[in-house]
N, C-alpha and C positions, 0 to 999 in steps of 0.2 A: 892401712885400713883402720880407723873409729874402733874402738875398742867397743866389744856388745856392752848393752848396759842392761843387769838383770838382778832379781832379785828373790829372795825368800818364795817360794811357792811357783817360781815363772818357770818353765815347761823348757827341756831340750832336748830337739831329737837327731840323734845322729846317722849317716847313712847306712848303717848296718841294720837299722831299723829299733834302737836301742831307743825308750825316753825316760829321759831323766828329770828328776825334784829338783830344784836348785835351793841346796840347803843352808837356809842363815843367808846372813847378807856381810861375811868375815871371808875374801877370797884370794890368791896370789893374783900377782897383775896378769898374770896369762890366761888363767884357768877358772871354773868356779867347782866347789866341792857341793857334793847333788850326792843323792840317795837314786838307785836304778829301779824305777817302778815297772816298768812294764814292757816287753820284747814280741816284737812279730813272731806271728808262727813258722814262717819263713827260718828263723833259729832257733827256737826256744818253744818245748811243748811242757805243761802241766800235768800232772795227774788231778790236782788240788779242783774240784768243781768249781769255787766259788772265784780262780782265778781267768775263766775265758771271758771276753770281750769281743765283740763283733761291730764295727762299726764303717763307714766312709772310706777308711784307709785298710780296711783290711782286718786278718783277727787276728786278736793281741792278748798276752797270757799276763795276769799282775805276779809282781814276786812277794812271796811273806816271807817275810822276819827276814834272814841273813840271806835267802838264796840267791838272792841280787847280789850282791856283793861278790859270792863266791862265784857266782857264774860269770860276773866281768873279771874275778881274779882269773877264773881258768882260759876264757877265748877270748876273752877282749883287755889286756891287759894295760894297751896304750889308754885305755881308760881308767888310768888309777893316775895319780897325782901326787907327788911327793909332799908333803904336809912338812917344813920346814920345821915349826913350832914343836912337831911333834916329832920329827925323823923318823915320820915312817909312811908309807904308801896309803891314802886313802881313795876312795871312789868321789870321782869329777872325771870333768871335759875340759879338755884344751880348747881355748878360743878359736883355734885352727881347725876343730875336729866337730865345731859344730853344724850342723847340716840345715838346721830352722830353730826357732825357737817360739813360745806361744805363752801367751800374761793373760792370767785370770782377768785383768780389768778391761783387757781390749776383748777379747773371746765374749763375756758378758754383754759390752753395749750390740755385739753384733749381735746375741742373740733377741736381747729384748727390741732390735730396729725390726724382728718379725714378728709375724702371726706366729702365737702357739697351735701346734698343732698333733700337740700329743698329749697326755695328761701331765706327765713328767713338765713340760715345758709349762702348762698351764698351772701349774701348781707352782713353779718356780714366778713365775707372775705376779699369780696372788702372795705369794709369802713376801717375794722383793718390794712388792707396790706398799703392802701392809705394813712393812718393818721402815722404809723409807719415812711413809707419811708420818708414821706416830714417833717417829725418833728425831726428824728435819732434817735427818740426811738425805743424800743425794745416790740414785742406783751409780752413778760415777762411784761412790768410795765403795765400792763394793767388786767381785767379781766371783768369777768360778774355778774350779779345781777338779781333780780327777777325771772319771769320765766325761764329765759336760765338757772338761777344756779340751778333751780328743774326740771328741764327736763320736765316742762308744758307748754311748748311756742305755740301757733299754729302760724305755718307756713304762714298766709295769714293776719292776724292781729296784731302779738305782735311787741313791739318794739324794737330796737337796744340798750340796760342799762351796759354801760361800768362802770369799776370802772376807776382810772387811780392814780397810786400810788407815791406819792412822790412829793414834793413843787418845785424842782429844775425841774423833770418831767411835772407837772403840766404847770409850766411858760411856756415851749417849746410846749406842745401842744395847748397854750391859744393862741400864738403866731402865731403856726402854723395856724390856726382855721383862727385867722385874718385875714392871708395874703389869704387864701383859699376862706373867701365868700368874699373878694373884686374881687373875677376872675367868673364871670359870666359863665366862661364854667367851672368850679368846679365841682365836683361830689354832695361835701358837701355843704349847703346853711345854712343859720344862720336861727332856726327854726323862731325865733322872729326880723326875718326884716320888719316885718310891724303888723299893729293893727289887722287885718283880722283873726288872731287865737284867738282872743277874746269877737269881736262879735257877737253880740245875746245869748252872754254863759252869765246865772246866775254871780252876784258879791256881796261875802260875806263881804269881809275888808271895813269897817266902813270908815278909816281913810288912806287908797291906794288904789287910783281907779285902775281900769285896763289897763288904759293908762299907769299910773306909773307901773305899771309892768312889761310893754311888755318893754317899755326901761329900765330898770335894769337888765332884763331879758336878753334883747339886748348883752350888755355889758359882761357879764358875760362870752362869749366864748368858753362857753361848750353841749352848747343847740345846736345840729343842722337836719337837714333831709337830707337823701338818696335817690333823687328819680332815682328809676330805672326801666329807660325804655322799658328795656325787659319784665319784670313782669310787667309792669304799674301800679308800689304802688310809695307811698313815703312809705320811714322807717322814723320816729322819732328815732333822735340819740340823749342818752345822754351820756357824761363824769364824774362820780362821784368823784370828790377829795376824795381819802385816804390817810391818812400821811403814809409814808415808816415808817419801824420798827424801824427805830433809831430816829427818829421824833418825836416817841410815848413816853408820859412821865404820869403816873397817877395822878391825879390831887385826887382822893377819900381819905381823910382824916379823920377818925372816930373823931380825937379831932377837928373839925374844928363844925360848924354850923352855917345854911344858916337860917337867919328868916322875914320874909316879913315884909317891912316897908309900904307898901299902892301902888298908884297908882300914876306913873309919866309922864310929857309931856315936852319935852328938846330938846331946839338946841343944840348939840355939834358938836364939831371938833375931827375927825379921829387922832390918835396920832401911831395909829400900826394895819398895817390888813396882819398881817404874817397868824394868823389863820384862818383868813375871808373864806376860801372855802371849809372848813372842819363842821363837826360836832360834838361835839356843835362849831359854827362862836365863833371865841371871836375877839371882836373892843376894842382896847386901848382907849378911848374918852376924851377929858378935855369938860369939859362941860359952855356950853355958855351962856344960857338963862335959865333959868327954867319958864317954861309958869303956869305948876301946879305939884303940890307934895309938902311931905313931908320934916323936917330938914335933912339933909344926903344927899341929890337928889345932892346938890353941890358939894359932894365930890364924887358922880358915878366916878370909874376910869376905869369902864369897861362896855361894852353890850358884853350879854351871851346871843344865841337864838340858839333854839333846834329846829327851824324850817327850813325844806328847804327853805321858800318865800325868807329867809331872809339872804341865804348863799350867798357869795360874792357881797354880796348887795353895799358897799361901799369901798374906797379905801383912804390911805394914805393922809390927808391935807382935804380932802370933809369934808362939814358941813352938818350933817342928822338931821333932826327930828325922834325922837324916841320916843314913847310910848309905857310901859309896867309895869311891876315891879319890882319895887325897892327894891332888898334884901341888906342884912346888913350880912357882912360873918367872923365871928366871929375863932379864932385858937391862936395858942403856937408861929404862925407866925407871928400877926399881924390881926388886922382888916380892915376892906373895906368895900367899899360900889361898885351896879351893878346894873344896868337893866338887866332882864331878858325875853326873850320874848321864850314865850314854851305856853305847852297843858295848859290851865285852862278858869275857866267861859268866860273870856273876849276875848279869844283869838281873836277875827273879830275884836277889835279895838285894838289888837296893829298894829303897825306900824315904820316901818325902811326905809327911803326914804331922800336920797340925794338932801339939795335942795341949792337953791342958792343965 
């Protein structure tokens, strides 16, 4: 059997009723490693309000932060994946274990070949037809994510979750985005043009307040809202970088291994942010200062982070403080050194922020 071909953002559901992210486009030849977004009621019940879902196939709970994880580690453990690089178990699918699979860019044209006929739908319309025309792309480079790509969305509440594929792509609508919230009579507004979306909200990150966020966030150019005044909502609009197909190159190495050298705190300087918008970000870095860490921290030639906070965080020549960890990546190709900022104990005190 053709091996599945799938990528950063594309949808797998397995028959337990499990669906999975398929995370990064770095995989073993069998398997893809995936984050567990969302589980039938049929196994899995929430307390969390903001996690039920009702839709076509039935209700379905989302998981936040790690509970996904630990809930495939405890009942579904044939879903964890041996991560060579890293010798140790992570959350994926075997290519044998998958049940269906579903791509933001196919789920989209099938929605826009109908009538809208909800507001949600309608709204996705006018946002895609408006962002298409003014930027010359095409609703092909584009697609959907989260509930719109399971047919759980409610109509009065969910959000507008585009993918948008492709680096040359990307630029043109970051671009477009720009010239759009400087024009006050826009449809689209820049969701983070001010501080007001973050106050009075709880703040985890140790070492980036919420201030710095909201301007990183700013910047960024893909965050934006729809308000439409005939319904009287805003929609939260986002844009997700996906690299086109020929963009995509695997990076999963079995001779290679990745082994943590400790905990580091560092000025550097931006040297390459080709992949800054993508998942996993990778920042080219020479490094400036080492404030605290280990031997090796001097020769970091890269930040790896698997997190969204920290995608398109910075750009070309900018000087960041960064905090995370320091792995040591060991192959038949050479060695290196990286910060890494992803899931683990400390996650609230890393930190990726452009300063000056």
């Amino acid at each position: 059997m053709a091996a599945l071909r799938l990528r950063d953002r594309d949808a797998i559901i397995t028959k337990e009723g499990l669906i999975f992210r398929v995370f990064g486009n770095s995989h073993p030849s069998d398997a893809y490693i995936c984050d567990v977004e969302y589980a039938s009621s049929n196994i899995f019940k929430s307390a969390n309000p903001k996690a039920y879902r009702n839709g076509e196939q039935g209700v379905f709970y989302k998981f936040y932060e790690d509970e996904g994880a630990k809930f495939v580690g405890a009942y579904y453990p044939h879903h964890l994946v041996f991560h060579e690089m890293l010798q140790s178990d992570v959350v994926g699918v075997k290519q044998s274990n998958v049940d269906e699979s579903r791509k933001p860019n196919e789920k989209l044209q099938e929605i826009m070949g109908k009538k809208p006929h909800d507001e949600l739908m309608k709204a996705l319309h006018v946002v895609l037809n408006f962002t298409a025309e003014h930027s010359g792309l095409s609703t092909r480079n584009f697609g959907v994510f989260g509930s719109l790509l399971h047919d759980f969305y409610h109509p009065q509440f969910s959000d507008l979750d585009f993918t948008i594929y492709g680096k040359e792509e990307l630029a043109k609508l970051r671009e477009t985005l720009q010239e759009t919230f400087k024009d006050k009579r826009a449809v689209l507004k820049n969701e983070f043009e001010n501080q007001k979306l973050v106050e009075g909200k709880p703040w985890r990150f140790k070492n980036f307040s919420a201030k710095e966020f909201v301007l990183h966030q700013q910047r960024k150019l893909i965050y934006a809202v729809f308000n439409n005044r005939k319904s009287r909502r805003i929609f939260k609009t986002e844009f997700e970088p996906v690299k086109d197909w020929k963009e995509i190159f695997n990076e999963y190495d079995s001779r290679a291994k990745i082994f943590q050298k400790g905990w580091v705190k560092m000025i550097a300087r931006i040297t390459d942010d080709n992949d800054a918008p993508f998942i996993p970000s990778v920042y080219g870095i020479e490094p400036l200062l080492i404030m605290d860490g280990l031997n090796g921290a001097e020769e970091a030639v890269r930040i790896v982070s698997y997190m969204e906070e920290f995608r398109l965080h910075a750009f070309k020549d900018e000087k960041v403080y960064v905090e995370g960890n320091l792995e040591e990546v060991t192959s038949p190709k050479g060695n290196f050194h990286q910060i890494t900022l992803t899931y683990c104990p400390r996650y609230y005190e890393q930190a990726l922020k452009v300063v000056s």
